[in-house]
ZADO-1210 file (C-alpha; in nm, 4 decimals, padded with zeros to 6 digits):
<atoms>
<atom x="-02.0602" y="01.1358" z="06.0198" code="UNK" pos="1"/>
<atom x="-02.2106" y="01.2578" z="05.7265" code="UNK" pos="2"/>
<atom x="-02.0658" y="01.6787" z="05.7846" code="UNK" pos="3"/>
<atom x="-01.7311" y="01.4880" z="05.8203" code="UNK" pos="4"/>
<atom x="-01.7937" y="01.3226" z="05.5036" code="UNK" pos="5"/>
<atom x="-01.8876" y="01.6118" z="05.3250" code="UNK" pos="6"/>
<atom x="-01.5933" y="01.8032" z="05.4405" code="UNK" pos="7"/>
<atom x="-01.3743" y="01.5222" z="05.2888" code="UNK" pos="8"/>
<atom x="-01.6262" y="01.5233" z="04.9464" code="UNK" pos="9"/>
<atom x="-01.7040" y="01.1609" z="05.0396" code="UNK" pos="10"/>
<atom x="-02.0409" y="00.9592" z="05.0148" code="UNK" pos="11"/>
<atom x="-02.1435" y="00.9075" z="05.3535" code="UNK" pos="12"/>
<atom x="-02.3215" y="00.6109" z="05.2312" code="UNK" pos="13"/>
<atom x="-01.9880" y="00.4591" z="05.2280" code="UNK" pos="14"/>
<atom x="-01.9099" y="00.4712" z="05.5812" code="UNK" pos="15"/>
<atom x="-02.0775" y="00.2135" z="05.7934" code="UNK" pos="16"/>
<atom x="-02.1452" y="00.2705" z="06.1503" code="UNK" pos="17"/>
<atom x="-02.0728" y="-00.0198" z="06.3975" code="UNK" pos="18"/>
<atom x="-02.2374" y="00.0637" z="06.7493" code="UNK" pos="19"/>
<atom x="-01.9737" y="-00.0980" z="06.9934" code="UNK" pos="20"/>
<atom x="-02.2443" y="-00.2356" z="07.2484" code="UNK" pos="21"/>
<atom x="-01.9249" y="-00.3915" z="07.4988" code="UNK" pos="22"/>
<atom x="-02.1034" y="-00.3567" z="07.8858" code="UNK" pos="23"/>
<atom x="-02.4614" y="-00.2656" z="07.7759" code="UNK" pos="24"/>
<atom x="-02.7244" y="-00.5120" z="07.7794" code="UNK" pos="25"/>
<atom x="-02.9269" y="-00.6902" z="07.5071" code="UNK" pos="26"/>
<atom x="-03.2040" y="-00.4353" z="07.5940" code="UNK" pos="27"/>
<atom x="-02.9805" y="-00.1605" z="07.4857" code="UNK" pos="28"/>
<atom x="-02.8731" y="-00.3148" z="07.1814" code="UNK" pos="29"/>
<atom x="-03.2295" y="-00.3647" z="07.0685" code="UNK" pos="30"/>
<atom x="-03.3066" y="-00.0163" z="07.1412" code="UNK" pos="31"/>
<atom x="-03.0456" y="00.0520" z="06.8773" code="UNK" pos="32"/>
<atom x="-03.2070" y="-00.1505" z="06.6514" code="UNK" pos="33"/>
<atom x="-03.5411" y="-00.0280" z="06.6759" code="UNK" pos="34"/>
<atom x="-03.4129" y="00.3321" z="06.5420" code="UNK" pos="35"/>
<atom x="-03.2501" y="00.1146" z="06.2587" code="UNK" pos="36"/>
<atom x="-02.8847" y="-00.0017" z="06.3838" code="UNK" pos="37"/>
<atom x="-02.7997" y="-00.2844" z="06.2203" code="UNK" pos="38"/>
<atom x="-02.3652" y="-00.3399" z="06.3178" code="UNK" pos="39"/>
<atom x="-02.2920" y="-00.3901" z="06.6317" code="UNK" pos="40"/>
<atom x="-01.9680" y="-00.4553" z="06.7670" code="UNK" pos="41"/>
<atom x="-01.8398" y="-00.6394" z="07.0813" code="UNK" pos="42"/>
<atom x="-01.4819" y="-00.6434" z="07.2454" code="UNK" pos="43"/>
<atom x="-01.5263" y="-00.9969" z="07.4592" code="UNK" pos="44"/>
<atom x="-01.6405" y="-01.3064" z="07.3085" code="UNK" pos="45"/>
<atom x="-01.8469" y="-01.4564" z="07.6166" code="UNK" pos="46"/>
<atom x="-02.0248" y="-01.1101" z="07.6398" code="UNK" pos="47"/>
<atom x="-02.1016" y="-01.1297" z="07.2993" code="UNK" pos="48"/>
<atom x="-02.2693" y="-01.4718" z="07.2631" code="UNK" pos="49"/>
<atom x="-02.5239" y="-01.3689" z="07.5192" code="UNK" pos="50"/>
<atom x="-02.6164" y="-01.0806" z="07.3736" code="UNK" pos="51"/>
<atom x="-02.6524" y="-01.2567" z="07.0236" code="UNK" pos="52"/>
<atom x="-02.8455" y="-01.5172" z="07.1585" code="UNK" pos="53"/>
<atom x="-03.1070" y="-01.2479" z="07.3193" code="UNK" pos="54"/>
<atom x="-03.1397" y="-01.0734" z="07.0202" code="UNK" pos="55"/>
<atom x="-03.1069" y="-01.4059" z="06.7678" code="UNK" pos="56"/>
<atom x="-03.4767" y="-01.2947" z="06.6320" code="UNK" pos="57"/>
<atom x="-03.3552" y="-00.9841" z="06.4459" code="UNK" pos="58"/>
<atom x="-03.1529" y="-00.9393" z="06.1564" code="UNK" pos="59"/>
<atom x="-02.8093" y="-00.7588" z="06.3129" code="UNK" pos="60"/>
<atom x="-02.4452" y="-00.7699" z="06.1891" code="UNK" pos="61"/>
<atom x="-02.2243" y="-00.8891" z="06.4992" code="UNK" pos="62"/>
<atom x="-01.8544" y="-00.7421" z="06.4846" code="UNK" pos="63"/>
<atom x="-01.5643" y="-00.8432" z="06.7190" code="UNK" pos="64"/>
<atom x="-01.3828" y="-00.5288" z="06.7829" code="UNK" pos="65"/>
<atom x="-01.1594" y="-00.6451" z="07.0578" code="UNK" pos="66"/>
<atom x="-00.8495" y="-00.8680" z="07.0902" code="UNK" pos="67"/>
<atom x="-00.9202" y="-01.2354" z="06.9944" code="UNK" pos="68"/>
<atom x="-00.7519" y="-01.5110" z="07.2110" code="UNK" pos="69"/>
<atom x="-00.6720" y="-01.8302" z="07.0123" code="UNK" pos="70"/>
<atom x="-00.9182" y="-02.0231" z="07.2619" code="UNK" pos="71"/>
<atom x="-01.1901" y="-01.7905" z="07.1476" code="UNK" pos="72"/>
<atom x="-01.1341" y="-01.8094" z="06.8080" code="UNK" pos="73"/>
<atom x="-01.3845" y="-02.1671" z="06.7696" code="UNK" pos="74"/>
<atom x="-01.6671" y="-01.9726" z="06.9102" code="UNK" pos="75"/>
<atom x="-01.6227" y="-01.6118" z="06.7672" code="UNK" pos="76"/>
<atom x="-01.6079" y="-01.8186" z="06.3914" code="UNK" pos="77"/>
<atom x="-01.9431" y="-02.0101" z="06.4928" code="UNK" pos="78"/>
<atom x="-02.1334" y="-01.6734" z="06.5509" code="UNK" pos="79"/>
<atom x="-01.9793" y="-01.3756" z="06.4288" code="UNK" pos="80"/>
<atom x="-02.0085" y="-01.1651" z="06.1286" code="UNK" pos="81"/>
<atom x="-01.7153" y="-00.9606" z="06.0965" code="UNK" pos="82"/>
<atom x="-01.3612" y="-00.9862" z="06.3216" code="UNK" pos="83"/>
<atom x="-01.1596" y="-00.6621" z="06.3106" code="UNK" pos="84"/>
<atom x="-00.8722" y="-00.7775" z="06.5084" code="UNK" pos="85"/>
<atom x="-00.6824" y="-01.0494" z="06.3209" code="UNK" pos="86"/>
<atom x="-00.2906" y="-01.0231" z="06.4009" code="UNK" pos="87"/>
<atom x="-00.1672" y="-01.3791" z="06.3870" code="UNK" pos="88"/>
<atom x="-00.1732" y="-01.6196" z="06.0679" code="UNK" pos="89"/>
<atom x="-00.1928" y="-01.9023" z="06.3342" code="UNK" pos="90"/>
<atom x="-00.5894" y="-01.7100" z="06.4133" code="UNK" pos="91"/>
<atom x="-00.6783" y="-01.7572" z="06.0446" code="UNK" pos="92"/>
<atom x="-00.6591" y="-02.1213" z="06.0499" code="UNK" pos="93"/>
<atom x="-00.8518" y="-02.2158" z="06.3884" code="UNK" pos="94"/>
<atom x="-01.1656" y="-01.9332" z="06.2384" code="UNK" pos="95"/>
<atom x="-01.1564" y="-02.1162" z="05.8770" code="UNK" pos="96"/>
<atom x="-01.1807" y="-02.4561" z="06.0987" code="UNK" pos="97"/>
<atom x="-01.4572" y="-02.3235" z="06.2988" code="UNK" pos="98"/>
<atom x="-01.6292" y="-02.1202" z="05.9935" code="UNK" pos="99"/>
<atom x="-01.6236" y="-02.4768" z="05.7829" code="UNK" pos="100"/>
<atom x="-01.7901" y="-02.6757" z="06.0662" code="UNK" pos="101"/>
<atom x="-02.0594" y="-02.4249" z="06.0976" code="UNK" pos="102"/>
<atom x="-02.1168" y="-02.3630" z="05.7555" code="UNK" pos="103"/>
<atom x="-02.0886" y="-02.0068" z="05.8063" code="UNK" pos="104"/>
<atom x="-01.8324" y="-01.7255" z="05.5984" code="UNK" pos="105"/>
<atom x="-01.6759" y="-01.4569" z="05.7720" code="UNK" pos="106"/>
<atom x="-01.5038" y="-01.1414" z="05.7105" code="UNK" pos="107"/>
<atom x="-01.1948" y="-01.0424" z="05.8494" code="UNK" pos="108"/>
<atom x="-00.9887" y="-00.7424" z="05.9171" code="UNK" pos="109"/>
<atom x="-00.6039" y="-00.6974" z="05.9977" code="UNK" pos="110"/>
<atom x="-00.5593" y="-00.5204" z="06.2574" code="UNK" pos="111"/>
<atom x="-00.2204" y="-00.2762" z="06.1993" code="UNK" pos="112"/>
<atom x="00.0155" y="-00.1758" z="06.5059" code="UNK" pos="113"/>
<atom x="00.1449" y="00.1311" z="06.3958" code="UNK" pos="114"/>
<atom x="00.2641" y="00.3073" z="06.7353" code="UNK" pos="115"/>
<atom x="00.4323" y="-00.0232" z="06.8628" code="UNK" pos="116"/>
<atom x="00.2306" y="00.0381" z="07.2264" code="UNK" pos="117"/>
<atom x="00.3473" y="-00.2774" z="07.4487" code="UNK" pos="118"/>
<atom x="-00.0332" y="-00.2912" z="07.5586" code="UNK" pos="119"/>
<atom x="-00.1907" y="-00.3143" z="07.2378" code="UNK" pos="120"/>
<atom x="-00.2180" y="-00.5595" z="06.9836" code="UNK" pos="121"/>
<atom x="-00.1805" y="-00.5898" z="06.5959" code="UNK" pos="122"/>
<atom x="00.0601" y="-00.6661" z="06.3464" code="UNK" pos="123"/>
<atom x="00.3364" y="-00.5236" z="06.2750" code="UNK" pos="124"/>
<atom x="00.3799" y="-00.4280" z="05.8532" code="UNK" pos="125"/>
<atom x="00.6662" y="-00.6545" z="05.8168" code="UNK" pos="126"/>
<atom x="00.3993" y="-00.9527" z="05.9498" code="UNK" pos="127"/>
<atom x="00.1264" y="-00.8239" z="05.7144" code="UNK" pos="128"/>
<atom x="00.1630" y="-01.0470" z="05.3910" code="UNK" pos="129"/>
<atom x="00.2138" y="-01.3660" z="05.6029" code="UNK" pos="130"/>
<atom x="-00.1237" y="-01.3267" z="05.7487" code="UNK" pos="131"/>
<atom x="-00.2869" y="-01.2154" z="05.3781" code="UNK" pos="132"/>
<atom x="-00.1122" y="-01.5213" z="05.2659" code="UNK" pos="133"/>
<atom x="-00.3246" y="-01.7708" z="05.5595" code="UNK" pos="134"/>
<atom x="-00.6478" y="-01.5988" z="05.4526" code="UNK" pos="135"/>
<atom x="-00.6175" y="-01.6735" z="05.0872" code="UNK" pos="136"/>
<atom x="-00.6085" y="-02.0679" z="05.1480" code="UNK" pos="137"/>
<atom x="-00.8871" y="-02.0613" z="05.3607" code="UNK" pos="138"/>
<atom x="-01.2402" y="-02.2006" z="05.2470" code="UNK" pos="139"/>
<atom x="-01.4929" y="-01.9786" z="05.5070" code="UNK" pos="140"/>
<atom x="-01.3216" y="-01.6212" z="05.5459" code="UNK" pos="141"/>
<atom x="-01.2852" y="-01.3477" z="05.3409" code="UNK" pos="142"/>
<atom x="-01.0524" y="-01.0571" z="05.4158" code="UNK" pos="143"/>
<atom x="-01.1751" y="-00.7309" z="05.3708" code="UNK" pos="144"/>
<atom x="-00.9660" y="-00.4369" z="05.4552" code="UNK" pos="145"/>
<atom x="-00.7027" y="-00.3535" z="05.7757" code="UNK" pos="146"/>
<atom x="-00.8062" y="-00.2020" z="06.0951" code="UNK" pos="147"/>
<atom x="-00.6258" y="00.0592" z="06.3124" code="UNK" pos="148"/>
<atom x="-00.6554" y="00.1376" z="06.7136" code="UNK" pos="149"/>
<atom x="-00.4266" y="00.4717" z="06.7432" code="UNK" pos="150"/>
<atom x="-00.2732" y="00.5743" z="07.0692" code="UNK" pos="151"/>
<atom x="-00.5141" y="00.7315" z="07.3325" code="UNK" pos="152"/>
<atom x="-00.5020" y="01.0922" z="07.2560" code="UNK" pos="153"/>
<atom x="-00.7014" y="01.3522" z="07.3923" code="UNK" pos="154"/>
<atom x="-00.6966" y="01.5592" z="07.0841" code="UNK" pos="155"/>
<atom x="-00.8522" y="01.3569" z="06.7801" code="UNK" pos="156"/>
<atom x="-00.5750" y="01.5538" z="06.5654" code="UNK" pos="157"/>
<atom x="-00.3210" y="01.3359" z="06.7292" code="UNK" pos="158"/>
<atom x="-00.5011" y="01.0777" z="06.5943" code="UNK" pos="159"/>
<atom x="-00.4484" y="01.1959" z="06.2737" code="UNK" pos="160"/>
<atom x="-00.1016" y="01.0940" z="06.1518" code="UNK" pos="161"/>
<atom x="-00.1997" y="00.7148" z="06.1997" code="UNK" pos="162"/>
<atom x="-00.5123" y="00.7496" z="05.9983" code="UNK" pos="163"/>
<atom x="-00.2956" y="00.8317" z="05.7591" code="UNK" pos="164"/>
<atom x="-00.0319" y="00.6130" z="05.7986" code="UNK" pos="165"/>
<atom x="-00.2617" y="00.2925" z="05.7807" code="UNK" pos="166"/>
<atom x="-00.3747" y="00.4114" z="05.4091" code="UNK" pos="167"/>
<atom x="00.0009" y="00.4338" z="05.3426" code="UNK" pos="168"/>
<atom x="00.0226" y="00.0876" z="05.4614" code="UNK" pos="169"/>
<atom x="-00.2951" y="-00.0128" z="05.2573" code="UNK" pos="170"/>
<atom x="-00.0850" y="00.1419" z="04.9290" code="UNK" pos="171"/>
<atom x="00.2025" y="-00.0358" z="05.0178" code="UNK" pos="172"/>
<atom x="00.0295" y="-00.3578" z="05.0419" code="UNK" pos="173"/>
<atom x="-00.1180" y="-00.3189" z="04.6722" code="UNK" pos="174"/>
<atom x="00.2186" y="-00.2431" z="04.5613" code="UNK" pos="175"/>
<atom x="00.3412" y="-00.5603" z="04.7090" code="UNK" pos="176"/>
<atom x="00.0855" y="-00.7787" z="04.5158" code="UNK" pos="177"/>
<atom x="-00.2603" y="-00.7900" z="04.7929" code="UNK" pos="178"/>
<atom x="-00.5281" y="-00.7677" z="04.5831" code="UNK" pos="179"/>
<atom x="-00.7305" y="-00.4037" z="04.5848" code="UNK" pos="180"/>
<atom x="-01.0462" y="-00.6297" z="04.6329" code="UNK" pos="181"/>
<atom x="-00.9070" y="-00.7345" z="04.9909" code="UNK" pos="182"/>
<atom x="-00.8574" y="-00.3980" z="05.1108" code="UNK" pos="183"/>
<atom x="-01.1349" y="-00.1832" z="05.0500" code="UNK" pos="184"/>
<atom x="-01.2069" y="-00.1755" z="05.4123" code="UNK" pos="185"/>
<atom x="-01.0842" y="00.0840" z="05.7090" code="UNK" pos="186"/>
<atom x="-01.1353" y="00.0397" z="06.0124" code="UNK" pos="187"/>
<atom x="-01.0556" y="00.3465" z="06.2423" code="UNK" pos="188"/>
<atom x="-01.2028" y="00.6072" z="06.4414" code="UNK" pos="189"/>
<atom x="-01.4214" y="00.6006" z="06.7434" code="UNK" pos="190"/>
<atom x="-01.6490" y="00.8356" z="06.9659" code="UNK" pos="191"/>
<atom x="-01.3855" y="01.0838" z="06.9991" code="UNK" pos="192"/>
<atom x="-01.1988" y="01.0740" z="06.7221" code="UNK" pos="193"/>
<atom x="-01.4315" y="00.9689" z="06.4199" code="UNK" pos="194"/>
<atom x="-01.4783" y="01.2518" z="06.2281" code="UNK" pos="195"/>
<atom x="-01.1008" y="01.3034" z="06.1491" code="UNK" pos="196"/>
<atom x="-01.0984" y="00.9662" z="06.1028" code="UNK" pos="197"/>
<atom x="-01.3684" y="00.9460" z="05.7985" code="UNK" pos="198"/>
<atom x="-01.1643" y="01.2887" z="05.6498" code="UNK" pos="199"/>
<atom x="-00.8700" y="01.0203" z="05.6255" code="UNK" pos="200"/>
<atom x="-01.0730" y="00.7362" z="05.4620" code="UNK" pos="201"/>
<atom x="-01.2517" y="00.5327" z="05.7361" code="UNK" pos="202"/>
<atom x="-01.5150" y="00.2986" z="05.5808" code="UNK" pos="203"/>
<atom x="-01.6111" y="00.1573" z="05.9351" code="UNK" pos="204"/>
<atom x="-01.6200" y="00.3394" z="06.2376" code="UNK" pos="205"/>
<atom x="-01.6155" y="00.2522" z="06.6002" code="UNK" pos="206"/>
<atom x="-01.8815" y="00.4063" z="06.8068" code="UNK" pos="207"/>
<atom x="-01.9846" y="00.3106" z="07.1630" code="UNK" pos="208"/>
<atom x="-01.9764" y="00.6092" z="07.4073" code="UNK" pos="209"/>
<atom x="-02.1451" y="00.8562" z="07.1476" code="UNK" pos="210"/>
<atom x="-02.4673" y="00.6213" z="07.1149" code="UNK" pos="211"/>
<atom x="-02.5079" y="00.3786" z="07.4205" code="UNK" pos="212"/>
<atom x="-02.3462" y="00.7018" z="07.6704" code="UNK" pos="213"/>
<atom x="-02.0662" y="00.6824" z="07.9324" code="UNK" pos="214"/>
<atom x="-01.9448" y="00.3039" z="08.1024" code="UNK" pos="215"/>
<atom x="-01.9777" y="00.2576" z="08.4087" code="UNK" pos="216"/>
<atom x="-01.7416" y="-00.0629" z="08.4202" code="UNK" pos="217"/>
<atom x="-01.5314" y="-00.2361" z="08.1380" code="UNK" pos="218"/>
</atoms>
């Protein structure tokens, strides 16, 4: 991280690692911790609550990286930190209701479809502003920046053009009136493709395979 940040001439104190923990076990997670993770991130809700119940006694930042279903969204705004993967304005609404009741704040990311991939999910740019529009009337959420999941690629430098094309977006969304302060974030870039990633501006990568190892399920 930080010889990709140098090649870019950026701080690498501005880029924030989140260890994506998804199929390893509490015991993992605190073995993170004890060389001084402190993000972790988590693609399934249910997995997640375990593991942040196991490890309630030290002070970690929990992360949803993966697709939020609306009948998730109660629980993942009672416990975690940070979701990365908020496409729907309808979302916004049931986490601020959840958020409220547990006297918690989160922060949120919008997560950007770019490549238009029938098995991913994100918004599309047109739906951007309606879903900046939900977060600014709600009371326990904060939005902090946009989030990007590129096409598989087996060369990170195919991975490049949509780095760049969600800070486009980001530029395009100040121009249409989102305040800079709600966009400072990007997240983008995981164990394979990282590096290029934090040459085209990531602030939060996405790292699993590189720390915990290879999956043997998902």
């Amino acid at each position: 991280m930080a010889r990709a940040a140098d090649r870019a001439r950026r701080d690498p104190a501005a880029i924030r690692l989140v260890a994506v923990s998804k199929t390893f076990s509490a015991d993992d997670v605190r073995g993170a911790a004890d060389a001084g993770q402190v993000d972790f991130g988590e693609n399934k809700v249910q997995e997640a609550l375990a593991k942040i119940d196991q490890t309630a006694d030290l002070p970690l930042c929990w992360h949803l990286v993966g697709h939020l279903q609306s009948n998730k969204a109660k629980k993942a705004g009672e416990r975690f930190d940070v979701v990365h993967s908020i496409d729907d304005a309808a979302l916004v609404a049931k986490l601020d209701e959840a958020a409220v009741a547990a006297g918690r704040h989160l922060e949120l990311l919008v997560q950007v479809d770019l490549a238009g991939e029938v098995t991913k999910y994100g918004a599309r740019e047109g739906e951007l502003l309606s879903i900046f529009d939900a977060i600014r009337s709600a009371r326990a959420l904060r939005v902090i920046g946009l989030m990007l999941l590129p096409p598989a690629v087996d060369d990170p430098e195919q991975a490049r053009p949509f780095f760049r094309q969600l800070c486009s977006v980001r530029e395009r969304l100040r121009d249409q009136g989102v305040e800079p302060g709600l966009l400072g974030e990007l997240s983008m870039g995981m164990s394979h493709d990282f590096e290029v990633a934090i040459e085209e501006g990531a602030t939060l990568v996405r790292i699993g395979t590189a720390i915990f190892g290879e999956r043997t399920h998902v």
